[in-house]
MIMARKOL-238088 format. One record per residue (C-alpha): residue number from 0; residue in one letter; x negated, y negated, z. Coordinates in Angstrom, 3 decimals, decimal comma, padded with zeros to 6 digits. Layout:
BEGIN
seq=NUM	type=A	X=X	Y=Y	Z=Z
...
***
This chain:
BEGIN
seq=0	type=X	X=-078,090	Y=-103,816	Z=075,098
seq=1	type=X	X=-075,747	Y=-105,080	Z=077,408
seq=2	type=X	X=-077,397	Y=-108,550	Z=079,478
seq=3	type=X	X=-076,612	Y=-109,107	Z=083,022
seq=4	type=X	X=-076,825	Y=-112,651	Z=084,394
seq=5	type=X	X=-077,998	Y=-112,926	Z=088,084
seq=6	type=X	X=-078,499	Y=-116,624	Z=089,651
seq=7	type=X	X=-079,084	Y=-117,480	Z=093,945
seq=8	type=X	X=-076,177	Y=-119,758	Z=095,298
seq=9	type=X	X=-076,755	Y=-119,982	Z=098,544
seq=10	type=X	X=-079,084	Y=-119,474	Z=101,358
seq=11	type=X	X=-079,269	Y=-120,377	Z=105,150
seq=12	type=X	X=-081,286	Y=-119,198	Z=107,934
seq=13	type=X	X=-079,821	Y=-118,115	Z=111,610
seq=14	type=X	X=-080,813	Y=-119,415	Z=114,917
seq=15	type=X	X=-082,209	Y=-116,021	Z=115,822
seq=16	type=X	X=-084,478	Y=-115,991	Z=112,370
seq=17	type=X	X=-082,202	Y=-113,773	Z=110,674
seq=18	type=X	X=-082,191	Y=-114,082	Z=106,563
seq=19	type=X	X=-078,468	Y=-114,343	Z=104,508
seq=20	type=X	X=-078,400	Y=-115,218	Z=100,776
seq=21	type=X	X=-075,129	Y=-115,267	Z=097,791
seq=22	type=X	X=-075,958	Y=-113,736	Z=094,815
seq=23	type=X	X=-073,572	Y=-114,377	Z=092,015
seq=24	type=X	X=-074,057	Y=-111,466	Z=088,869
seq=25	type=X	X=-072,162	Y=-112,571	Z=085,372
seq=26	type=X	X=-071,721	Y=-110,557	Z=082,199
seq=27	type=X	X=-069,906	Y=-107,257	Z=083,857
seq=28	type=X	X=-067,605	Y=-105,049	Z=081,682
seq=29	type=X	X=-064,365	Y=-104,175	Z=083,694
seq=30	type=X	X=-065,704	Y=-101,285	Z=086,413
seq=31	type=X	X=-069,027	Y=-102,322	Z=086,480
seq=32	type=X	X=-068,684	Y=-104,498	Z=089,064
seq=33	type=X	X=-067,567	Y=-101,522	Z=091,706
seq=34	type=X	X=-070,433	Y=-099,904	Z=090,587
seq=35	type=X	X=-072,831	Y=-101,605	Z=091,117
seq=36	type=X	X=-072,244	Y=-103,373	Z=094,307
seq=37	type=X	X=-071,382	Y=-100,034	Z=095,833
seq=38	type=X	X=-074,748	Y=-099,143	Z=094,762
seq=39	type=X	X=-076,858	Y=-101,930	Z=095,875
seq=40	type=X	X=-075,175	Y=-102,365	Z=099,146
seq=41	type=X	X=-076,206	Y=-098,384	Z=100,035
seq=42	type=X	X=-079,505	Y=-098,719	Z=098,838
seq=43	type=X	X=-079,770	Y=-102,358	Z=100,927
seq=44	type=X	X=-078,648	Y=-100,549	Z=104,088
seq=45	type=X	X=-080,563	Y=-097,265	Z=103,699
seq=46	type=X	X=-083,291	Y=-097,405	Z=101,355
seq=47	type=X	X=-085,705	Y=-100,538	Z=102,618
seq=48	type=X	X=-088,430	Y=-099,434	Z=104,924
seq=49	type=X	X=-089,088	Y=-101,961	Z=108,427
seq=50	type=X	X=-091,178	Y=-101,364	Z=111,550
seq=51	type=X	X=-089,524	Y=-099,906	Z=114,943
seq=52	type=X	X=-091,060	Y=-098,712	Z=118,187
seq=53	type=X	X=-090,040	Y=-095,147	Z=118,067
seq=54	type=X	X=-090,873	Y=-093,871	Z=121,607
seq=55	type=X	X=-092,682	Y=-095,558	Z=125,100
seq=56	type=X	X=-094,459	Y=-093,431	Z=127,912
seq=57	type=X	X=-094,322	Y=-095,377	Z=131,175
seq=58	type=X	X=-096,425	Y=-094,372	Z=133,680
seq=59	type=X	X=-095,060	Y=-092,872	Z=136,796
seq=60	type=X	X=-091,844	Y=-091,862	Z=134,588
seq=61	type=X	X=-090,915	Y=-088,414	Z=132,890
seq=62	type=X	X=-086,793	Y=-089,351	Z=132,074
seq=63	type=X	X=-084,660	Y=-092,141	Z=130,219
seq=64	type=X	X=-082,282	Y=-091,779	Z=133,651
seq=65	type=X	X=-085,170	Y=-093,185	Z=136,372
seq=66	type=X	X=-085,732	Y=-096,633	Z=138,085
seq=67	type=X	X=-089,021	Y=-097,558	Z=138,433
seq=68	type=X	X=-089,871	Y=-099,339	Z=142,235
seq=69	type=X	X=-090,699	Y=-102,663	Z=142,245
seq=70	type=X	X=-089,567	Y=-103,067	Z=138,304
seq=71	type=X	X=-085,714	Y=-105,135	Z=137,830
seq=72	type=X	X=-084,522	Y=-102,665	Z=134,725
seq=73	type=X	X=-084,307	Y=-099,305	Z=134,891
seq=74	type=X	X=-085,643	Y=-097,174	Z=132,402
seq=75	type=X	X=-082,590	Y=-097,090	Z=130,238
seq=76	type=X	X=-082,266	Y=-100,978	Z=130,267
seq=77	type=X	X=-086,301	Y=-101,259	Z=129,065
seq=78	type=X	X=-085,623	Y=-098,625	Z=126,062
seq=79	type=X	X=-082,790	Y=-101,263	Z=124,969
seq=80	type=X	X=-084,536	Y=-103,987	Z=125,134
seq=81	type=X	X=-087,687	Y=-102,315	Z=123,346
seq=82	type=X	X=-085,249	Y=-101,309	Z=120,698
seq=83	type=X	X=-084,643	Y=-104,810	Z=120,029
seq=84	type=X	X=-088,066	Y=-105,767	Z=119,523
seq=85	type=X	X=-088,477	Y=-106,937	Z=115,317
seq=86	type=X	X=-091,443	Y=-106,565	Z=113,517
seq=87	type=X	X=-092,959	Y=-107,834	Z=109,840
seq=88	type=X	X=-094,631	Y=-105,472	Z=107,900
seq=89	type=X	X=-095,282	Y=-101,849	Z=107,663
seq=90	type=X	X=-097,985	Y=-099,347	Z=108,539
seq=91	type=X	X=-098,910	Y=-096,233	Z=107,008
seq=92	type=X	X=-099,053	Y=-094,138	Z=109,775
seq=93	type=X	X=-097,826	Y=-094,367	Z=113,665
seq=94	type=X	X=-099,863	Y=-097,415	Z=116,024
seq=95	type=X	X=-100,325	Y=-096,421	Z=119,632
seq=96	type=X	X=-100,548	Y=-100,146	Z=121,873
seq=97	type=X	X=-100,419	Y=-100,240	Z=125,803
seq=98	type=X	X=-099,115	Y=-103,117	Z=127,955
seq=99	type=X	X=-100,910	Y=-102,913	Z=130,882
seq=100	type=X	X=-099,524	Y=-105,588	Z=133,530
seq=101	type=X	X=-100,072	Y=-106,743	Z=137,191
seq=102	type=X	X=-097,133	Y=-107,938	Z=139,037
seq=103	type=X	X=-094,756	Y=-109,860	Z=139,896
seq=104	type=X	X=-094,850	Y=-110,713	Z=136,177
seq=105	type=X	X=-092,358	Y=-110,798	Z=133,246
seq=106	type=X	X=-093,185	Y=-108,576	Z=130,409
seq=107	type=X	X=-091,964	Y=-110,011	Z=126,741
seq=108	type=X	X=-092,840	Y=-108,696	Z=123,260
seq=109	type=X	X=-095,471	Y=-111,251	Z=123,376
seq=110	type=X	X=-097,748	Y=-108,919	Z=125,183
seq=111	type=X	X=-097,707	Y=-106,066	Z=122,766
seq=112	type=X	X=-101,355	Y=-105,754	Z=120,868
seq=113	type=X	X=-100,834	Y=-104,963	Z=117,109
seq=114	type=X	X=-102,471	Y=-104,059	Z=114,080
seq=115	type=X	X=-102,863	Y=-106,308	Z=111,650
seq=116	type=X	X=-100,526	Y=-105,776	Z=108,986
seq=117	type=X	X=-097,861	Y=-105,991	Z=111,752
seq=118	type=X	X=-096,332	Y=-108,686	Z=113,711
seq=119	type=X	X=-093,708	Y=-109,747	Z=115,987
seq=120	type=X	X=-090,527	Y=-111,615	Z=114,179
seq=121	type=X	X=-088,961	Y=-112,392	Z=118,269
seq=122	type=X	X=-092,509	Y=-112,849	Z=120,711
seq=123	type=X	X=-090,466	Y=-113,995	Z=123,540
seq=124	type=X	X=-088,380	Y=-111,104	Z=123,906
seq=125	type=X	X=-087,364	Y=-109,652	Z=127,307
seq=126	type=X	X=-088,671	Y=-106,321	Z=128,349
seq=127	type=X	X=-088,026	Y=-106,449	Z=132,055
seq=128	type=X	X=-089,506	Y=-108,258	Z=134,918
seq=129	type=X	X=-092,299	Y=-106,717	Z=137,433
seq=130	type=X	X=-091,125	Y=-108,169	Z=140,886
seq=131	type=X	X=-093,569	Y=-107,169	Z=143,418
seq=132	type=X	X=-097,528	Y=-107,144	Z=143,266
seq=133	type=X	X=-097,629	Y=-103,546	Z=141,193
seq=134	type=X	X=-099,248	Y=-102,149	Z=138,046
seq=135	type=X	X=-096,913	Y=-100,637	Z=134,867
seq=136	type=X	X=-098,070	Y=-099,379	Z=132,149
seq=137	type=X	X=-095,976	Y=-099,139	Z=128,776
seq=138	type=X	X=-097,660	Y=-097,203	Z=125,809
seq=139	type=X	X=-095,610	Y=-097,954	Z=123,019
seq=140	type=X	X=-095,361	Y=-095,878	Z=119,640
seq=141	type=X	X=-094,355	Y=-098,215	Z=116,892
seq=142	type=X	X=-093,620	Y=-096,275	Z=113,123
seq=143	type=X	X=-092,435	Y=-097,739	Z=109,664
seq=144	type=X	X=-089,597	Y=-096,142	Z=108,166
seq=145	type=X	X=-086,158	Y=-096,613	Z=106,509
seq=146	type=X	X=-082,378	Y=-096,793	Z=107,476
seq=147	type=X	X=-082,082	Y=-095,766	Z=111,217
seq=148	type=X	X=-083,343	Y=-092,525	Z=113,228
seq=149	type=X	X=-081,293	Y=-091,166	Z=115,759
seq=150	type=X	X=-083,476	Y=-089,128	Z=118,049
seq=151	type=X	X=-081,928	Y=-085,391	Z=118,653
seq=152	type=X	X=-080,780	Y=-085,240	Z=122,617
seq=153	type=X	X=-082,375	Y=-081,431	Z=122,672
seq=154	type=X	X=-085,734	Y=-082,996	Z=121,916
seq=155	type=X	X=-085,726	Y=-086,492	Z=123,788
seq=156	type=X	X=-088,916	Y=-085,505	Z=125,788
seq=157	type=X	X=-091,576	Y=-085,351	Z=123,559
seq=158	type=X	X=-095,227	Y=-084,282	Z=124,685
seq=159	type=X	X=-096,916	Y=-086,578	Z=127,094
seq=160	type=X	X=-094,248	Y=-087,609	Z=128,949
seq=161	type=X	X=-093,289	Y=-089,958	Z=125,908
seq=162	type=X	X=-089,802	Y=-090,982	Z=125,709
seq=163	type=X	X=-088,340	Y=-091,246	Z=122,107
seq=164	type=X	X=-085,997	Y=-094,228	Z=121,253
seq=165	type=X	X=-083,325	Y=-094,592	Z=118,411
seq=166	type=X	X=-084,547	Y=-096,906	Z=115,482
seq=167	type=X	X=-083,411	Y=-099,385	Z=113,490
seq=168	type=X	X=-085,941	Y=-099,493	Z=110,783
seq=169	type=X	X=-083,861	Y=-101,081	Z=108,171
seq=170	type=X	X=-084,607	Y=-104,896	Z=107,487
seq=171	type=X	X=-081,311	Y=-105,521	Z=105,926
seq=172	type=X	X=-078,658	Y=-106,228	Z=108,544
seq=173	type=X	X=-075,369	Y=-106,448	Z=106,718
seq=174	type=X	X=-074,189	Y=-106,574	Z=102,575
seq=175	type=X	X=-070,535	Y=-107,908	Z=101,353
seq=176	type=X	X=-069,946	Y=-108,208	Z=097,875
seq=177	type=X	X=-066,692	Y=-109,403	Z=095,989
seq=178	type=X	X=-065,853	Y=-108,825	Z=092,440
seq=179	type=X	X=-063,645	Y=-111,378	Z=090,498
seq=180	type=X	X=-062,266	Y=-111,470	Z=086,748
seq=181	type=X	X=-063,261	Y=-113,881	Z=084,488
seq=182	type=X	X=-061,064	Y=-115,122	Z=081,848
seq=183	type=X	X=-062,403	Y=-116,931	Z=078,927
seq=184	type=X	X=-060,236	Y=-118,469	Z=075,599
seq=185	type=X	X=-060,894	Y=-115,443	Z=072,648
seq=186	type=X	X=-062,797	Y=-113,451	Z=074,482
seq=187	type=X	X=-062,157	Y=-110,271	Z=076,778
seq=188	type=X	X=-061,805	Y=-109,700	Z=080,473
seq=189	type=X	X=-065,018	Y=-109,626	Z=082,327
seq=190	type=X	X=-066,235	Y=-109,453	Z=085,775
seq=191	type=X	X=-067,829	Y=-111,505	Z=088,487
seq=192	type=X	X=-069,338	Y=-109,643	Z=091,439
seq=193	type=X	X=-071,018	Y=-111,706	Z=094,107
seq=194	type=X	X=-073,299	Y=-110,220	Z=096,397
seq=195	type=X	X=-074,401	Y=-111,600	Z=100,142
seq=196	type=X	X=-077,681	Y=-110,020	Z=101,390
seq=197	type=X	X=-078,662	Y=-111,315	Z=105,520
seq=198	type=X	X=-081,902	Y=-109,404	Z=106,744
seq=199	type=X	X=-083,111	Y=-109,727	Z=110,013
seq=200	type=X	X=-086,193	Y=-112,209	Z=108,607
seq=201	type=X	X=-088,731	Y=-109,513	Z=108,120
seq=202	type=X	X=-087,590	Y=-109,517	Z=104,388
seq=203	type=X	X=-086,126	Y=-112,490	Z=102,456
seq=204	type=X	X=-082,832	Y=-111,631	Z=100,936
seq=205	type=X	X=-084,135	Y=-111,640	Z=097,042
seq=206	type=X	X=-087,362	Y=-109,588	Z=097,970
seq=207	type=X	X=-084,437	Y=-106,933	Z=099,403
seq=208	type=X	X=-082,659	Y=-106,921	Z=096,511
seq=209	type=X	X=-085,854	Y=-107,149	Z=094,013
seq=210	type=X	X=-086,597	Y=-103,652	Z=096,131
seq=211	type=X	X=-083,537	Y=-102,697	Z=095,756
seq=212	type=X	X=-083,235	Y=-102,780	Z=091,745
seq=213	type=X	X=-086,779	Y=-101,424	Z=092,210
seq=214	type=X	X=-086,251	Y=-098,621	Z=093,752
seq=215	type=X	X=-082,841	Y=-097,735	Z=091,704
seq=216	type=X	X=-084,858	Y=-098,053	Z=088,436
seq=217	type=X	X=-087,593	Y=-095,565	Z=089,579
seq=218	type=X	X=-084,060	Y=-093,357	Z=090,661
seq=219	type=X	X=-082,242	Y=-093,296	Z=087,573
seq=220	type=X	X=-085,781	Y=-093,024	Z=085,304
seq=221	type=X	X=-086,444	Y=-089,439	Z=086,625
seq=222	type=X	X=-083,777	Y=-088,438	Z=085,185
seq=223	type=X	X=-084,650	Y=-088,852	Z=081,576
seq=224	type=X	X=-085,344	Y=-085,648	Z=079,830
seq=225	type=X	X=-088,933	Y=-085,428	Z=078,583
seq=226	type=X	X=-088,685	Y=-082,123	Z=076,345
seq=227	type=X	X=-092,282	Y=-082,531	Z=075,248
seq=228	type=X	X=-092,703	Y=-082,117	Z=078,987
seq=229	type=X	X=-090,436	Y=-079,134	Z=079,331
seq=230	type=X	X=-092,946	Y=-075,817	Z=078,938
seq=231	type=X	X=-095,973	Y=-077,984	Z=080,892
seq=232	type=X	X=-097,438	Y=-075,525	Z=083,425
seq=233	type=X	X=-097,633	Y=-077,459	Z=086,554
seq=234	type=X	X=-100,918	Y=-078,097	Z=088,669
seq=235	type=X	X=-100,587	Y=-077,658	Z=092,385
seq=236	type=X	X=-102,348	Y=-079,956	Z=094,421
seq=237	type=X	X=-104,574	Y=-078,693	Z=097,175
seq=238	type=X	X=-104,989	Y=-080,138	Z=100,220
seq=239	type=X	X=-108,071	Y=-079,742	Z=102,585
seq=240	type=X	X=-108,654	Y=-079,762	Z=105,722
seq=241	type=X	X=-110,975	Y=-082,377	Z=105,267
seq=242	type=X	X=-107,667	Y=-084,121	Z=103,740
seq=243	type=X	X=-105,692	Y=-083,949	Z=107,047
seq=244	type=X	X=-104,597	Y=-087,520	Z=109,053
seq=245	type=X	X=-106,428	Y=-087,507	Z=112,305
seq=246	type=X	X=-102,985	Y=-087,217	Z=113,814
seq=247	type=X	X=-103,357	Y=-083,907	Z=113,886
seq=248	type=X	X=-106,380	Y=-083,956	Z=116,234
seq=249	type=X	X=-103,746	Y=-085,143	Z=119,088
seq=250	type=X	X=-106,217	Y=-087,728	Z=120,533
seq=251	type=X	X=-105,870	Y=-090,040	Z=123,633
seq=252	type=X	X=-104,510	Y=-093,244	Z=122,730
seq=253	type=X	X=-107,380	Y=-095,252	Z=123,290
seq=254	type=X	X=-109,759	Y=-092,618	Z=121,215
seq=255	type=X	X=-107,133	Y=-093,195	Z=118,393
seq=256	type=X	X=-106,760	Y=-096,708	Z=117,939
seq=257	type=X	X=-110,680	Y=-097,086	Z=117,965
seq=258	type=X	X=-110,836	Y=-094,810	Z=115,416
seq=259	type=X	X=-107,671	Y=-096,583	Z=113,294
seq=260	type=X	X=-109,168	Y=-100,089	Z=113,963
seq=261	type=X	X=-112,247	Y=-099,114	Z=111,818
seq=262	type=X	X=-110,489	Y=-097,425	Z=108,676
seq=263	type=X	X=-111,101	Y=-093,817	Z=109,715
seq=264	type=X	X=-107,541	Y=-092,301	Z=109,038
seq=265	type=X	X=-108,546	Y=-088,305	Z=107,758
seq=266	type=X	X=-110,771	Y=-085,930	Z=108,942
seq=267	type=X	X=-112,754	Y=-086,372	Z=105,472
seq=268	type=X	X=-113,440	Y=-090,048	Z=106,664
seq=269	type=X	X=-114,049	Y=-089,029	Z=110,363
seq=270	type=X	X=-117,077	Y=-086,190	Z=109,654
seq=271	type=X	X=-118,732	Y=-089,163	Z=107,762
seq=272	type=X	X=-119,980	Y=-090,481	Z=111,359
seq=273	type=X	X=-122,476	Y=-089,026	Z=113,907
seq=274	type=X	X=-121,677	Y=-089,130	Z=117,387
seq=275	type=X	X=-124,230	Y=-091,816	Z=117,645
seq=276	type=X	X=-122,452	Y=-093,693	Z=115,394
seq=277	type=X	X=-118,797	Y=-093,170	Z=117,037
seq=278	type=X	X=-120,332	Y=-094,295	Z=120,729
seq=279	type=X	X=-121,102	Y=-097,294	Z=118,775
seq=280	type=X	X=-117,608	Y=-098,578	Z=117,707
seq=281	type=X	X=-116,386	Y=-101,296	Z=119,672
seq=282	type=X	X=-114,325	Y=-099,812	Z=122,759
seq=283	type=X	X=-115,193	Y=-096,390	Z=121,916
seq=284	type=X	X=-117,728	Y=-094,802	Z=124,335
seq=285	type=X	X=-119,084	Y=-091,759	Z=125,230
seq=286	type=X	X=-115,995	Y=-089,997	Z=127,079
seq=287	type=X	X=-114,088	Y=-090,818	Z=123,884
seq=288	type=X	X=-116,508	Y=-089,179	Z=121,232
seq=289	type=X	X=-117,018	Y=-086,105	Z=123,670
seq=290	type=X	X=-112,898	Y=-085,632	Z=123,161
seq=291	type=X	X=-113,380	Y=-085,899	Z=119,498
seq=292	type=X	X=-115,968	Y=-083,460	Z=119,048
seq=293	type=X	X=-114,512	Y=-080,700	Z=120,905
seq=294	type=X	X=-110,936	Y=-081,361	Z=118,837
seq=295	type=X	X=-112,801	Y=-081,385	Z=115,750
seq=296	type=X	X=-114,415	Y=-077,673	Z=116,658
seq=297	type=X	X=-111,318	Y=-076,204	Z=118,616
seq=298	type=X	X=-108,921	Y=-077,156	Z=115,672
seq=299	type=X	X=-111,075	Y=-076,910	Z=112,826
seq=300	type=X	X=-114,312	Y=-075,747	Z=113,397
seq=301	type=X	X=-116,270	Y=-078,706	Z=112,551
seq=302	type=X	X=-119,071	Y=-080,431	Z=114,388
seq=303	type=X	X=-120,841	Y=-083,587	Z=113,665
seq=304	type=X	X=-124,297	Y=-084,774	Z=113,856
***
């Protein structure tokens, strides 16, 4: 079997955090080289999954075209600059946080609360600045993902007034790769390709390209025939409704990060507590458990103790 030879000759780190390594691969046959950098680099740029915030409700504000009184940026500005927020780590399913301000005051990344498998790569990032003695309120919805989602312009308004942002979810921010002969005395032609990686410092540069060959080897392994396999009869898996995300109950943001912050992600986990029990997580309170319990018997006729 054919042995590929991979070393790390370089790495350097930007002034804005971001990541770049040179990766030099030895022992190609003529060819291979094209294919696999092609490879890697697509599965670099489009594969690896990041954290973005995906859409913001400000209060007071129903379209991306408004100005807000009192606030410097106007709403288009503020989705840029939330845009550019970075984050390390990734979440399993979409975090709700609010920045709720009193002004004048500048708003920076730093003021976002997070989970804590997240957080921020750039703290001191500009949002915009609050100039006269006002509140604004930003509820942020931050997702993890891969490559880049371009919201659809027919749908920009999602419900509740929240305003849905393009994201860059992708940690890897650009790939180049060469390829070069080598010529050795008796022996044939072979190839040299070398590889440069530069993430935006969520993800080192070998950890993206460990994913990478990761991912590529759990690609190409589906494809081998298993004709022992062939006549299996499937099982199909059924789901309950006890199996569904609490997503689906369309809570109130605060209702839903209570209920996140304590592990209670499916209905199956929710109908484990009373409604003494909810009033009793931190933050929680009566108003929110009365929501809960008339979601839980409007959508699926359930009712807790």
């Amino acid at each position: 079997m054919q042995q590929f030879q991979l070393e790390k000759i370089e790495s350097y780190s930007s002034d804005i955090g971001e990541q770049t390594s040179q990766f030099r691969l030895t022992g190609l046959s003529r060819g291979q080289g094209l294919t696999i950098g092609n490879t890697l680099r697509r599965v670099l740029l489009t594969k690896l999954e990041g954290t973005a915030i995906t859409a913001v409700r400000i209060k007071g504000v129903n379209n991306e075209f408004a100005t807000i009184p009192g606030v410097r940026e106007d709403v288009l500005e503020i989705l840029l600059n939330l845009k550019q927020i970075k984050f390390k780590g990734l979440i399993e399913t979409p975090f709700f946080s609010s920045i709720e301000i009193k002004g004048p005051q500048v708003i920076t990344a730093a003021q976002i609360e997070l989970p804590e498998m997240i957080s921020l790569l750039n703290p001191t990032h500009y949002i915009a600045t609050v100039s006269e003695q006002m509140e604004v309120t930003l509820e942020l919805k931050i997702e993890s993902d891969a490559g880049y989602r371009v919201i659809d312009k027919n749908f920009q308004h999602s419900s509740d007034n929240f305003l849905n942002i393009d994201s860059l979810f992708t940690p890897v921010k650009n790939v180049n790769y060469e390829i070069k002969d080598s010529y050795k005395v008796d022996e044939k032609i072979t190839e040299i390709l070398d590889l440069e990686i530069t993430t935006d410092g969520s993800l080192t540069p070998s950890d993206a390209l460990n994913k990478s060959t990761q991912f590529l080897q759990t690609l190409f392994g589906s494809l081998i025939i298993d004709e022992s396999k062939a006549n299996a009869v499937p099982i199909p898996e059924i789901e309950t409704e006890l199996d569904i995300l609490i997503e689906e109950l369309q809570l109130s943001v605060r209702a839903y990060n209570c209920l996140k912050r304590v592990n209670i992600r499916t209905i199956a986990d929710l109908v484990q507590y009373s409604v003494k029990e909810l009033k009793e997580i931190k933050n929680f309170g009566q108003k929110s458990a009365n929501e809960v319990v008339e979601k839980l018997a409007d959508r699926f006729n359930l009712s807790l103790n």
